[in-house]
Steps between C-alpha positions, in 0.01 A plus 500: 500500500208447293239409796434824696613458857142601638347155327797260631284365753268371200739292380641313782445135536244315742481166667165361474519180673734260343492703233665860379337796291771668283333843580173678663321465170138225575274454193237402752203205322284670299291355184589565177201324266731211433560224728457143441374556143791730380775338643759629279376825504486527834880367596577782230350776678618389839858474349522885317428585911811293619673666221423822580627458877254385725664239748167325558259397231147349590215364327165570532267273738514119446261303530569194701219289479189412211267612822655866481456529139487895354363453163446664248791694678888425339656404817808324551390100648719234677238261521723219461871358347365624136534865611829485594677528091270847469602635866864370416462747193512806701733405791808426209423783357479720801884308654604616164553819645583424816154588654338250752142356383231547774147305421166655696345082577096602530222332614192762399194354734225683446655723260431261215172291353701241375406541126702259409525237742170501616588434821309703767755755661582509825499741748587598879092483580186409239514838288390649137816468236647792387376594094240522321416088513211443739644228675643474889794363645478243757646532889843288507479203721820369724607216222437820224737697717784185520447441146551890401830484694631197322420678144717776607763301639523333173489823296786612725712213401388510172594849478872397629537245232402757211787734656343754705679698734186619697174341596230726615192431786272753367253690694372800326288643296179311689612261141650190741378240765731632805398868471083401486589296791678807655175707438223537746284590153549185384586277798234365681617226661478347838761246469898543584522686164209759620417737786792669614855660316705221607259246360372673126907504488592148540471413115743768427735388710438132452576585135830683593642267769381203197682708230787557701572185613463424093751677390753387801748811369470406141302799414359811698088510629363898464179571664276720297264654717235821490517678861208713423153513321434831481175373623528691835350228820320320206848353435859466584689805582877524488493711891295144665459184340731568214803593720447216740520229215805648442612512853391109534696423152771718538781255438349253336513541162865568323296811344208762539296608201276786619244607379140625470131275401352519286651517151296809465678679797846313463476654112357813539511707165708876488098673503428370847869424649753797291776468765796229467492323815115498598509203711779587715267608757383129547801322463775692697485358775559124388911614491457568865344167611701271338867456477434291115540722153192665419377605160236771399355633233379840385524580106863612606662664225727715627849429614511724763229409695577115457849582661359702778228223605807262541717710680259622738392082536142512387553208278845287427347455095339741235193313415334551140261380274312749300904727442652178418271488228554826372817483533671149527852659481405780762838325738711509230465851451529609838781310527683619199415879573210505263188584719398789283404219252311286679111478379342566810132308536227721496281292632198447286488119570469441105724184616202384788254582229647247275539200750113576612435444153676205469733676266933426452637856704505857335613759649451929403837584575708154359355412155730202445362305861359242390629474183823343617492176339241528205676799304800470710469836601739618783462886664841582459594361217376547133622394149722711319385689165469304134624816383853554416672806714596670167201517355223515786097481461362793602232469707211748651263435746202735492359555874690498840219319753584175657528304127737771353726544765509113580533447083799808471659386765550102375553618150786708658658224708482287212778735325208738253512820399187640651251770532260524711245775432228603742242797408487642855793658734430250738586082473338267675141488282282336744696366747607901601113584457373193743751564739406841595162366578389398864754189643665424173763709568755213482389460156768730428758284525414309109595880388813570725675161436478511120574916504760414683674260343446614146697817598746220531474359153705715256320404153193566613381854471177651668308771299249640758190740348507332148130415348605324190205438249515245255681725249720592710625138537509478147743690425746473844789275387374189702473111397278434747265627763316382795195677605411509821283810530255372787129489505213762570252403741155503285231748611200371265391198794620177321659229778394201597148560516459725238581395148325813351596908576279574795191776400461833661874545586497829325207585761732502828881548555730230385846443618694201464844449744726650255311792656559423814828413458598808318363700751124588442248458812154480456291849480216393795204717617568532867228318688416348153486178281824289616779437204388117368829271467382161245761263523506285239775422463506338864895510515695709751432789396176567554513463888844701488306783349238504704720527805703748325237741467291475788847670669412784220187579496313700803336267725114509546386630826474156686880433403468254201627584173280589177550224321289181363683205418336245221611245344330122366701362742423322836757680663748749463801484238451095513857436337681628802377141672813393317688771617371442857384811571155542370389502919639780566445672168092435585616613852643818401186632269273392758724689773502812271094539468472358154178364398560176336262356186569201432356229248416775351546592105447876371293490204457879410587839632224824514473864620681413868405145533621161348282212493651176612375110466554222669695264386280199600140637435572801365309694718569862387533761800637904386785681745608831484772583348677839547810339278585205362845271495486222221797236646417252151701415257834667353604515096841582330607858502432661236631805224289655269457307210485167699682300754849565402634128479218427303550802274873425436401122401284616232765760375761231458270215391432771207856549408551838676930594437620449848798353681265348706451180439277317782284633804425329796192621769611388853344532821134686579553629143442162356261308812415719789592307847709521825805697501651145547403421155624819366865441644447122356426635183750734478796250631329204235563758172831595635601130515375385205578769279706405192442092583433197279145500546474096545759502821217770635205257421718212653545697875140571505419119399727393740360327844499263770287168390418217729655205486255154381756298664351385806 
């Protein structure tokens, strides 16, 4: 049998209503940067996931009506009949595979400023919109109430005509009308939709008894609802108000969706939530209330546990967004024996990042999400090798970090003869190195999947603790090389705010994190001048730093840790807003003593002191500065002699004898970015190695253009 016994329960089928899950497997709605504006591109993404086993498919929130209106955000909408051929898209190609098609039907309140409808939102009680728009939502009157129902009545047939299997009454997140209504926070009513439980309820349940009656059996109606906060008595909590929504609901809807609000807690990133399964103390006891299926979620990745949970009857379905992502065919494999190459999430929330900006999906772990229908990309499938078998092209690739091993390992699968050369004993580059830093520890997992499954892949050889210069390359019987040697983190000051090498450096101690990260700690006086972190970079990994080492330094005697934190920033690490986690990141430096600088430049270093400006009015103020941590920029590694891509170039552009005869720099070696855009760049040379150039250009040409029909 090629299932393992202990992971039978996964795969047994589920009535949901009128309708039945083939297995356990729930893509529950989560964005993906597409929706109404990709359509294409979105029914191709959702349909790799029905492919890869999951018995229900969902899309992200849809908007139901112009007066809960999410731009600039690429939503899915079902405003009227024209949405239906786009919505239709997805649920054909999700039946395709015999998965059912669930659709998350949203009405955002306050959650929105109507950019593009203009229309003021509405709202449970008069209240500010959420954003950065200064404009407020107005308090829903009785007729705005009847009128909101009859949009989602329609979107609920609408959604039946265009083939779903699903409909959802959402009320999570704090993103949707019925769960502002459910909070006290936001619900200040006096009328029979305020005051007490019973009452801030009765639009939920108006919308589920309306949806139900709807769908009269043609489809199921799943409830998505957050049973706690995490706001303590400022909010709900799943042991009071939470569990007695459920306990008032409990057989009303064909399907529970549990949950935590907001996004920010439902998604928590690996740094602040590392265990699978983190919101299983909230949502257990939902099973025991109700006698409906219940799904959870939990960045679930491994088989095991997702059996257990059902057989001990904490949930009836294995919820997922953010593993479904990283691994759309994660069902598949379990079911086919294959768990050991699953690629786990390691939850970064590179995929929130990109719907926050507004951005089709990426993902750190799953280069080709996303890339479904423009390059056709698939993750389990690539195009075979130009190359006849008899005579192959001999390929190297020159570093083993996330672009090397994610370049090796496509070049292998394709069917080349590769090696795959990396100057330390160690692979990894700096995924390993990040990942042995405070809370990344799941970072691992971009090393471990591609380790492990190029000791799968026969014509690929690994040379561990080679440094190849640019003569060396020259004369190694190789037609082509990719070099993917990583970048340095710079130590002269240039970043952002600094486009010149900062003066006085050679007056104080410098390190950079490739110190850190290879193990140096900074040399303090004890009692003295506190090491000085600039973050100019204003990434992740400033803040990660900072918490890393105020567990390894000696604390000061009133408990705080030795450290200054500055950066030209308002706040701390401001790109983890995306990732929604730069709260807690601010949270956790504050928490740890840190003394935070902020809007605040350096401009020059001295004899224990740096002098710092302001970014507005460049007031200048000096610290002291015991040692100093430059978090700027990062440039290519380098050889003697020059960056080593670079160097080989010129040796070939002047006619050096060599088999070689083209070299490629992928990954940090080329731009410096995200590990995300490393594995990209690694998977995107694999791909397109040995292609006609103009079918290249085409896929990256290709897109999704609006219609002048009317």
């Amino acid at each position: 049998m090629s299932m393992q016994n202990r992971h039978a329960a996964l795969f047994e089928p589920l009535q949901i209503g009128p309708v039945t899950a083939k297995n356990r497997f729930y893509q529950v709605p989560h964005c993906c940067g597409m929706g109404h504006r990709h359509p294409r591109a979105h029914a191709a993404l959702r349909e790799v996931k029905a492919e890869g086993g999951w018995a229900v498919v969902s899309t992200e929130e849809t908007e139901i009506h112009p007066s809960g209106d999410l731009t600039p955000y690429n939503e899915q909408r079902l405003w009227d009949d024209r949405d239906l051929p786009a919505l239709a898209l997805m649920t054909e190609a999700v039946h395709r595979h015999g998965a059912l098609a669930a659709i998350e039907l949203a009405h955002n309140g306050h959650h929105v400023p109507n950019l593009y409808s203009r229309i003021a939102p509405l709202a449970a009680s008069a209240i500010s919109a959420d954003g950065d728009y200064p404009r407020q939502a107005r308090a829903a009157t009785l007729a705005d109430i009847a009128a909101l129902r009859r949009w989602h009545r329609a979107a609920v047939r609408r959604a039946i005509s265009a083939g779903f299997d699903i409909v959802y009454v959402y009320a999570g997140h704090h993103m949707s009308l019925a769960h502002q209504f459910l909070s006290t926070r936001f619900n200040q009513r006096s009328d029979a939709y305020g005051g007490s439980l019973e009452n801030r309820l009765r639009l939920t349940r108006e919308l589920l008894e309306d949806a139900l009656d709807e769908a009269a059996g043609r489809c199921a109606v799943a409830f998505r609802f957050a049973v706690d906060d995490l706001l303590g008595a400022d909010g709900m909590q799943a042991g009071e108000e939470g569990r007695a929504v459920v306990e008032l609901l409990a057989e009303l809807p064909d399907l529970w969706d549990v949950n935590l609000a907001g996004w920010e807690n439902d998604s928590q990133t690996a740094r602040f939530a590392p265990d699978e399964g983190y919101q299983e103390p909230y949502t257990a006891f939902v099973k025991r209330v109700t006698g409906k299926p219940v799904v959870g979620v939990g960045r679930y990745t491994s088989p095991d546990r997702m059996a257990a949970l059902l057989r001990r009857g904490a949930l009836d379905m294995i919820g997922a967004a953010r593993p479904s992502i990283a691994d759309p065919f994660l069902p598949e494999k379990i079911r086919s024996g294959r768990s050991d190459e699953i690629r786990e999430c390691i939850g970064c929330n590179i995929c929130v990042a990109s719907d926050n900006l507004c951005a089709p999906i990426r993902c750190t772990q799953n280069p080709t999400i996303g890339e479904e229908w423009r390059r056709g990309w698939h993750p389990e499938r690539i195009a075979a090798a130009r190359s006849p078998a008899r005579n192959p092209t001999r390929l190297l690739v020159v570093g083993a970090g996330p672009a090397g091993l994610e370049c090796a390992l496509q070049l292998g699968r394709r069917g080349y003869s590769v090696a795959l050369a990396e100057a330390g004993r160690e692979l990894g580059g700096r995924a390993l190195r990040e990942s042995r830093l405070k809370g990344l520890a799941s970072w691992r997992r971009v090393l471990d999947y591609r380790e492990q499954a190029l000791l799968r892949t026969a014509n690929v050889q690994i040379h561990r603790g080679n440094a190849l210069t640019a003569e060396d390359l020259l004369g190694l019987d190789f037609e082509h090389a990719f070099i993917a040697t990583g970048a340095r983190w710079r130590r002269d000051g240039l970043g952002h705010s600094s486009r010149r090498p900062l003066p006085g450096l050679d007056r104080l101690a410098v390190l950079t994190p490739d110190d850190i990260m290879d193990g140096a700690l900074p040399q303090l006086a004890d009692g003295g001048a506190p090491l000085l972190i600039f973050d100019d970079e204003q990434g992740y990994i400033g803040g990660v730093l900072a918490d890393h080492l105020a567990d390894s330094l000696p604390r000061r005697g009133d408990g705080s840790a030795p450290i200054a934190f500055v950066s030209p920033a308002n706040c701390v690490s401001p790109w983890t807003h995306f990732t929604l986690e730069q709260s807690r990141v601010q949270a956790r430096l504050i928490e740890q003593g840190i003394a935070l600088h902020l809007g605040q430049r350096l401009v020059a270093a001295g004899d224990g002191e740096v002098e710092l400006a302001c970014v507005y009015s460049d007031r200048r103020q000096r610290l002291a500065c015991g040692a100093l941590l430059l978090v700027t920029e990062r440039c290519a590694a380098s050889e003697p002699g020059g960056a080593l891509g670079e160097s080989l170039q010129a040796q070939l552009d002047a006619g050096a004898n060599s088999a070689l005869r083209s070299v490629q720099l992928i990954g940090d070696a080329l731009a410096p970015g995200l590990i995300a855009d490393a594995v990209h760049a690694g998977h995107l040379a694999a791909r397109d190695f040995d292609r006609d150039p103009a079918q290249v250009e085409a896929e990256l040409l290709r897109r999704e253009l609006v219609s002048l029909a009317d």
